[in-house]
N, C-alpha and C positions, 0 to 999 in steps of 0.2 A: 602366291601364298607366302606369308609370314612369320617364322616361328622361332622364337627366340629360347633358347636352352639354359636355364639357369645353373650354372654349377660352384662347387665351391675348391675347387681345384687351385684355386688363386691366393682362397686364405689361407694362409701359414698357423700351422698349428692345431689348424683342427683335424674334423673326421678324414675328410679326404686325403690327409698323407698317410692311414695307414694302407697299410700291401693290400687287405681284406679288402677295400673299396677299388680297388685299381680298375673293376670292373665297370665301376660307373660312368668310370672318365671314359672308357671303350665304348658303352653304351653312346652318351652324349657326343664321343667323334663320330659315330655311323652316320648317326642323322644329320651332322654338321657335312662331313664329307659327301655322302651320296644320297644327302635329303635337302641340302641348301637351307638347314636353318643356322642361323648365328649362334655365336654363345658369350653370355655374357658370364662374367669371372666374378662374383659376389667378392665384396673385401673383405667378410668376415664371416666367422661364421658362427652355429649355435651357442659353443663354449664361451664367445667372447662375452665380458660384462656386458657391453650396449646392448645385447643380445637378450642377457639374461635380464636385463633390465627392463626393458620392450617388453619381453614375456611379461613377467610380474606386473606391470603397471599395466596392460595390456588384460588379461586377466581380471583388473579390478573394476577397469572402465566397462568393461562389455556385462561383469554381475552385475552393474549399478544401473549402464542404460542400454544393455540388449545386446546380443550377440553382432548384429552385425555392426555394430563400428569397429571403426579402426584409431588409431594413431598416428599423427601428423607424421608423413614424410619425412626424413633425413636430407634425401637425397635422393640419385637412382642405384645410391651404394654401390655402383661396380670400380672395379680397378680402372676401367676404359666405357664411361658412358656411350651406348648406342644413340645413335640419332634416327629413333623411331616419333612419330608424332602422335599424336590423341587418335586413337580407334584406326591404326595404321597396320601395329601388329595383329595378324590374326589368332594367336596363341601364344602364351608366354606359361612355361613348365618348367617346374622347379625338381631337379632330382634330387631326391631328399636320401637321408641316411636313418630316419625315423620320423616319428609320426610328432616330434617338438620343434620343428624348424621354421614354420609357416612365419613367424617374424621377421625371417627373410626375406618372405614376398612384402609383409606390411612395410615394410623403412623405406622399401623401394618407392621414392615418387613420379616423375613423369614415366617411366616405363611399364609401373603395374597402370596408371591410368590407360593407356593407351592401348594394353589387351584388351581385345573383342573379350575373350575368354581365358582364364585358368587354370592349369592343373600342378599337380603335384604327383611325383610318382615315387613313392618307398619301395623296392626290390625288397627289403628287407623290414620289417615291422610285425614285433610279436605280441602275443596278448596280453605279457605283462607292461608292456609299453600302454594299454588303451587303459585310462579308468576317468571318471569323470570332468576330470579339469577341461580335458580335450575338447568340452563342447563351447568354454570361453578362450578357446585360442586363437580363434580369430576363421575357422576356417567357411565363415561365410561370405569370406570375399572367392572365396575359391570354387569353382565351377563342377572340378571333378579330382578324385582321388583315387590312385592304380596302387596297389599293394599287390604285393607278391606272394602272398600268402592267401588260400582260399576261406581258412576256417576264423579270419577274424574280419573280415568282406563283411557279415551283417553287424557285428557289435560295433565296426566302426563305423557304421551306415548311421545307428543309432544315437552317435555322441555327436556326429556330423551330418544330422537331416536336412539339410540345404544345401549339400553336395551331393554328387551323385560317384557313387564308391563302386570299384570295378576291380574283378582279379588279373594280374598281368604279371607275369612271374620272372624272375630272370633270365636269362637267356648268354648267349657267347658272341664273339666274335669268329664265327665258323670257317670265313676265309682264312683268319689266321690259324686258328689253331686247327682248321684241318688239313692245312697245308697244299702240297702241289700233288701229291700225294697217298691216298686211300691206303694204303700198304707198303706204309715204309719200313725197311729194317728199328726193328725194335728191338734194342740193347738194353733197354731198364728191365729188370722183372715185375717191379711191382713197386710205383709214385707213392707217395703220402703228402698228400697238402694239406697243413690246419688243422686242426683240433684232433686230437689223437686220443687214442683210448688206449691206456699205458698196457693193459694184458694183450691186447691185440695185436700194438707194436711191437712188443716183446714176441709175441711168437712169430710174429714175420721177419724179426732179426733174426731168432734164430735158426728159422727156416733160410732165411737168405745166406747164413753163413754156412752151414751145411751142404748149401745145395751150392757154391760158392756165385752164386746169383750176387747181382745187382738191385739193394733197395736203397732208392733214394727218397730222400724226405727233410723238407725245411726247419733247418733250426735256429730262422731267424725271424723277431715279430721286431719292424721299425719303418720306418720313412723309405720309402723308395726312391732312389736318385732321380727315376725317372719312371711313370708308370706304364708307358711306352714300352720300357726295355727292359723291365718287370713284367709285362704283360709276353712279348717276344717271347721272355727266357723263358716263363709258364709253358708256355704250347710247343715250344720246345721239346721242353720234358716229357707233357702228355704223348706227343706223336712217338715218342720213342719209347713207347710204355706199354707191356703187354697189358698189364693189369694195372687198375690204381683204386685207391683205398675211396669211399664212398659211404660215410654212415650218415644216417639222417642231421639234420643240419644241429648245433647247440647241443648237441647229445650230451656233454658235459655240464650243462645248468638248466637242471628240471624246472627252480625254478621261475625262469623266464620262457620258458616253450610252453608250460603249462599242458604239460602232458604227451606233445603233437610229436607224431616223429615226419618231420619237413623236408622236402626237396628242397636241398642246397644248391647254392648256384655253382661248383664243384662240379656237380654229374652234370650240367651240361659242357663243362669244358671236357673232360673226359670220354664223355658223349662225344662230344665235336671230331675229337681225336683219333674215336676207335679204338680206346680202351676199351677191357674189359671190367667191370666196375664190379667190387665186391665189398662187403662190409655190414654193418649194421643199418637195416636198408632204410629209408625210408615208407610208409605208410601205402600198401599195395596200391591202394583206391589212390591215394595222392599222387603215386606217380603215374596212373593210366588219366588219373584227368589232367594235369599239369604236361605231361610228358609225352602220354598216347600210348607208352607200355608200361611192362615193370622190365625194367632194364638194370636193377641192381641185384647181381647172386649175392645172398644172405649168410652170411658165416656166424647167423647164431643156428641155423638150419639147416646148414650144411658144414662139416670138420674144415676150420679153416687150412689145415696144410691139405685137403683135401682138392680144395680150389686151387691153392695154389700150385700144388703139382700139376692139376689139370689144365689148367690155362698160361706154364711155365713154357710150353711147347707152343712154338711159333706156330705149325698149324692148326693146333687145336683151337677151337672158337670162331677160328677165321669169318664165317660167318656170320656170329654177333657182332665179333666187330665192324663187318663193314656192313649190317644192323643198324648201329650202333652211329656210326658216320652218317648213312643215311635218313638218320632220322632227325639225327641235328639238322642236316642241310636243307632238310623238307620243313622242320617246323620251329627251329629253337634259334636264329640264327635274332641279335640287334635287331633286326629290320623286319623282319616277322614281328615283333612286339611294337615297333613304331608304325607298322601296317596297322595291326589294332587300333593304337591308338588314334591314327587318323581316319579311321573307319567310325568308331566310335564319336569322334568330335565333327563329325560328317564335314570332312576339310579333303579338298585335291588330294592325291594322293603324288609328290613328287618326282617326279622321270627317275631320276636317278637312283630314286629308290626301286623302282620297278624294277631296272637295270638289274641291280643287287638279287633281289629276288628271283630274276627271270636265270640267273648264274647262277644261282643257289640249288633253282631245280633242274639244272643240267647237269649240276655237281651229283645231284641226288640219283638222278636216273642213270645216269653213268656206270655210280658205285650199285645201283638194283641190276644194272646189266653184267653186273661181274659174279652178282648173286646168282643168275641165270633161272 
């Protein structure tokens, strides 16, 4: 089996350096590490002119003679060309950062030729990203399309009738960030990662200062040296975290969510960790289909110093969290979501990944056996 990973981790300057995405590059080493597929380093990416340029003239050619053409090759645009041949690869997939990148695949020449199949997978793609243009962007060279999101699956099915669109949500790196583990000393009181809700931070500082607790929370948005050691430092944190902050994803720009309140890819690292996860929660039904519970206490429903005292005590909770652990290990883990996907694209499914999995659920029954 052949699977080539397309990332953009290579170009300088765009999506991939910020912190927010550091998850994707995690994603794409799972399957490179303990799935044996390749990864190729795209040289550029959406932002760049040739890029934008390709779109737009791209765009023109398909209203004039038909959705599915494409645009002459570039090249196979990576920083280190693969030496794959005509119908070699058996899948070539592109992790995307949104639902405008597919020109990525199009510039590519001998190595999009030489996919049997297709895909493209956005973790993150919202409603106001989908409107008409998207059905001259090319994406009928492409096979199939995984968003992460459940509630825009038909609308994008609609702009892209010649792919076949699938929900597949994001997911963690569970070895790492659940550590060696299950119950380790937790010194944080209560994480905040990303987007913040200023009345709510506000009362958790000052809960934290009163109670002379520990809240910690990022106050830096930039380039990570390394997203490796960015990622490291993340799970870190979570595992030494009673509680950490979890509101539905974009809660601060309505709008672009277009009403939805979304499982963020946040609750599964948190998740992973065995925090206790509190905040403004995500959509109940969203998180039992996405997730399998509802795993976020709601602090518009519940007093938030209320939570916070109650789950300030090491043993209080004990049980959601290792819940909470458990359930990442059982179903939220990289490899679970690239299990889909080669379920889905009816491809072998690779040893090493099995491997992963087959650890995953010792990981899991382990921590159910501590549940008793």
């Amino acid at each position: 089996m052949n699977v080539v990973v397309l990332s953009q981790r290579g170009a300088s300057g765009g999506p991939a350096d910020q912190l927010a995405y550091s998850a994707w590059s995690e994603a794409e080493n799972v399957l490179v590490e303990v799935g044996g597929a390749r990864l190729g380093l795209l040289d550029v990416h959406r932002h760049h002119p040739r890029v934008k340029l390709r779109r737009v003239a791209g765009r023109g050619l398909r209203r004039i003679a038909g959705s599915h053409r494409v645009l002459p090759a570039r090249s196979d645009g990576l920083l280190e060309p693969l030496d794959v041949r005509p119908g070699e690869a058996d899948h070539l997939i592109l992790m995307a950062h949104g639902a405008w990148e597919v020109p990525l695949v199009e510039r590519l020449g001998r190595l999009r030729r030489s996919a049997k199949t297709i895909s493209v997978w956005m973790p993150e793609v919202w409603p106001s990203e989908l409107d008409d243009r998207l059905a001259y962007e090319g994406y009928d060279m492409v096979d199939h399309v995984f968003v992460g999101i459940r509630e825009v699956v038909d609308r994008f099915a609609e702009l892209v009738p010649n792919a076949d669109v699938h929900c597949l949500p994001p997911a963690v790196d569970v070895v790492t960030f659940g550590g060696p583990d299950p119950e380790p000393n937790r010194n944080i009181a209560v994480l905040g990662i990303g987007r913040r809700e200023p009345t709510q931070h506000r009362r958790i500082l000052e809960w934290a200062a009163a109670n002379q607790e520990l809240y910690l929370y990022d106050t830096l948005d930039g380039k990570a040296v390394s997203w490796r050691q960015h990622r490291d430092a993340v799970a870190n944190w979570y595992r030494q975290s009673r509680m950490a902050v979890c509101n539905y994803g974009k809660h601060d720009r309505p709008q672009e969510i277009g009403g939805l309140r979304i499982v963020p890819g946040r609750l599964f690292e948190g998740l992973a960790a065995g925090s206790i996860l509190i905040g403004m929660p995500p959509d109940e039904e969203n998180q039992r289909q996405l997730v399998g519970e509802v795993v976020v206490e709601s602090t518009e429903t519940t007093e938030l110093e209320t939570l916070l005292d109650k789950y300030n005590d090491p043993e209080s909770g004990r049980r959601m969290r290792l819940r909470n652990a458990s359930l990442a290990a059982r179903r939220h883990d990289w490899a679970h979501r690239w299990r889909d996907v080669f379920q889905i694209l009816d491809l072998p499914q690779p040893a090493g990944l099995d491997e992963r999995l087959d650890l995953l659920t010792c990981r899991a029954d382990e921590i159910d056996n501590r549940l008793g």
